[in-house]
C-alpha positions, 0 to 999 in steps of 0.5 A: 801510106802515101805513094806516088809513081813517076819516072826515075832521075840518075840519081837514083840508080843506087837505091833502085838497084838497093831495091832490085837487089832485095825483090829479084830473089823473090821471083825466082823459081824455087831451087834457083842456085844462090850462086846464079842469083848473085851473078844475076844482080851483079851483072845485070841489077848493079849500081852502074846497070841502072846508071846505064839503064837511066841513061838509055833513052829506049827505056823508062824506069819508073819509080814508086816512092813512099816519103824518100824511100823508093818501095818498086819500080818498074823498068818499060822498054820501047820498041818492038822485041828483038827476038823474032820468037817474041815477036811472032807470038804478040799481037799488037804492035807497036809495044812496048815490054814491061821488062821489070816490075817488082815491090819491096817486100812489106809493100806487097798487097798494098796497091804499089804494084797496081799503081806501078801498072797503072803509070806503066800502061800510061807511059805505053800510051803515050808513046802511041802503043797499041799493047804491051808485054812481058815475061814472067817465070812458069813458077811464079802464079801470084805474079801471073795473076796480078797480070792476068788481073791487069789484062795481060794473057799468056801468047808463048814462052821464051827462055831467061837466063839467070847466072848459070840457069836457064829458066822457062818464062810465059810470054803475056800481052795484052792490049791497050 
């Protein structure tokens, strides 16, 4: 299997939603409400969001891609955070926030994610950041150890809402 990563175009906005439609419930905390999950992908993962998102020249979606099909991505925000609570625990700034990385199911353990993280981090790099962060929901232990292996620790939490849901997510961060 051969997979390569770089920057996502327009036209792909329908099959990276098609994508997060299928990865987001997986990284939900258990007893997440179907309900609020739907909402979610309809509100914030739809066809027209990632148009949007693609549009958008504070973000990155970058994509991995197996022959024709898009097996993850990975969506980077530029810019320091918004939200004084996140900023106040990073330490490095500029930064930039790895907003959304998933992997399609039959690809997990596969070296997709490392390959995500890996064009993640250069992307940073190159847009002159001296750290990168992100959230990742307090249930999801397989995820925040794919991060910690990438350098990423736990600086604080901050709150993600889903639908009608408010879950607890760790703030990590690491250097680059």
């Amino acid at each position: 299997m051969t997979v390569t990563v770089s920057a996502a175009g327009l036209w792909e906005a329908e099959q990276i939603a098609d994508v997060a439609a299928v990865t987001f419930p997986l990284a939900c905390p258990p007893g997440s409400s179907r309900e609020s999950i739907e909402s979610f992908i309809d509100d914030v993962l739809s066809h027209s969001r990632f148009g949007d998102y693609l549009s958008d020249p504070t973000r990155t979606i970058l994509a991995a891609r197996e022959d024709d099909s898009i097996v993850g991505y990975a969506m980077l925000i530029h810019g320091d955070p918004v939200d004084p609570a996140i900023s106040s625990v990073l330490a490095h700034s500029p930064t930039m926030e790895l907003s959304k990385m998933y992997v399609m199911p039959g690809h997990h353990g596969s070296g997709v994610s490392a390959e995500l993280m890996r064009a993640a981090s250069a992307c940073a790099v190159d847009a002159g950041c001296a750290g990168m962060w992100l959230g990742v929901n307090q249930y999801n232990s397989r995820a925040q150890r794919f991060y910690a292996k990438h350098g990423f620790a736990v600086v604080g939490t901050k709150t993600f809402t889903v639908g009608a849901e408010t879950h607890d997510d760790f703030v990590m961060e690491r250097a680059l």
